[in-house]
C-alpha positions in Angstrom: -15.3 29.3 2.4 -18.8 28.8 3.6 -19.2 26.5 6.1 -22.3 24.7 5.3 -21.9 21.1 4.8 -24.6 19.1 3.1 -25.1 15.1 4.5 -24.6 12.3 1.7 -27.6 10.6 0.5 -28.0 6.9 0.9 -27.1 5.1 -2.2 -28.8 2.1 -3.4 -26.0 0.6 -5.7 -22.7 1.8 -7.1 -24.1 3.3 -10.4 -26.2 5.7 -8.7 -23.2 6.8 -6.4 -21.2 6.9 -9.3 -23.7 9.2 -11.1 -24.0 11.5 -7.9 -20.4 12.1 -7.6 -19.8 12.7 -11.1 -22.6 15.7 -10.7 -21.4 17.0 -7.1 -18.4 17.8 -5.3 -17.2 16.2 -2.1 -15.8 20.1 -1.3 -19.6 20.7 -0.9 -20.5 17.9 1.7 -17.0 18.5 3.8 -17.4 20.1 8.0 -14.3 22.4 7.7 -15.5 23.5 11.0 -14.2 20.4 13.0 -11.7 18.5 11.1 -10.8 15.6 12.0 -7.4 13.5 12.0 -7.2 10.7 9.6 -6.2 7.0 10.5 -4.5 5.2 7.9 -3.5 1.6 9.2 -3.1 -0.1 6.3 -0.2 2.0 4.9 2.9 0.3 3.3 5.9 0.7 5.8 8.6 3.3 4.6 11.6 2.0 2.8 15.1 2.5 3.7 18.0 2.1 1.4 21.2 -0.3 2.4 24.2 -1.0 0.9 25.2 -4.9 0.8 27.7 -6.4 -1.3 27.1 -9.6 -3.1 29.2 -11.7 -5.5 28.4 -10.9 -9.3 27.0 -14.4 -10.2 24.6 -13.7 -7.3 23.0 -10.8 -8.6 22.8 -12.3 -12.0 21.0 -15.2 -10.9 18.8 -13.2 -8.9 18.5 -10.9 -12.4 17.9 -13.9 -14.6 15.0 -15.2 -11.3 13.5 -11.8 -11.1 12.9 -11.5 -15.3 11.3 -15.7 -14.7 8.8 -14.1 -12.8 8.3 -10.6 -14.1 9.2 -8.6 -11.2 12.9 -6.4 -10.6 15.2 -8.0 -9.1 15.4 -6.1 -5.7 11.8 -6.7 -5.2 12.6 -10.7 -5.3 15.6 -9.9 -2.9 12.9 -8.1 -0.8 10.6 -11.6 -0.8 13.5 -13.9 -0.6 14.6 -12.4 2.3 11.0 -11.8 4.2 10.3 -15.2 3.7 13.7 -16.5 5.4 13.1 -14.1 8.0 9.9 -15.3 8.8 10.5 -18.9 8.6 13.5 -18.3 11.0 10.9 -16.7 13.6 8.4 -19.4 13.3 11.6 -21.8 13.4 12.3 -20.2 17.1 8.7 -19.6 18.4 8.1 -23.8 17.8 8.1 -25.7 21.1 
């Protein structure tokens, strides 16, 4: 792979970006010679599974809740329980 990296014009609005791009490759403006390592802060936190056992009229409510508002039911779980947690934390940081 050649190493000669072209620089990327200025662009004066997103059509004519968009028009570039769809006529070039970004392999052909890339510096293989000194890569860099990429920063991604805004990446979702990974997941872990857990087992917890809840009565059945439980779930079904939460089943019955989560279809009200269009979302699975774990994901409510998951907002139910982030907002208790952070109420309780602002609950203990209060004077």
């Amino acid at each position: 792979m050649k190493n000669t990296h072209k620089a990327i014009p200025l662009f004066e609005n997103e059509d004519q970006e968009r028009e570039f791009w769809s006529k070039n490759s970004p392999l052909d403006f890339m510096n293989t010679s000194s890569p860099e390592h990429g920063v991604f802060p805004n990446l979702k936190p990974t997941t872990k599974s857990i087992s917890i056992r809840l009565p059945e009229y439980m779930i079904e409510q939460l089943k019955i809740l989560a279809h009200k508002k269009d979302i699975p039911y774990q994901s409510l779980v998951k907002l139910y329980l982030g907002r208790e947690i952070l109420m309780e934390r602002r609950a203990q940081e209060a004077p």
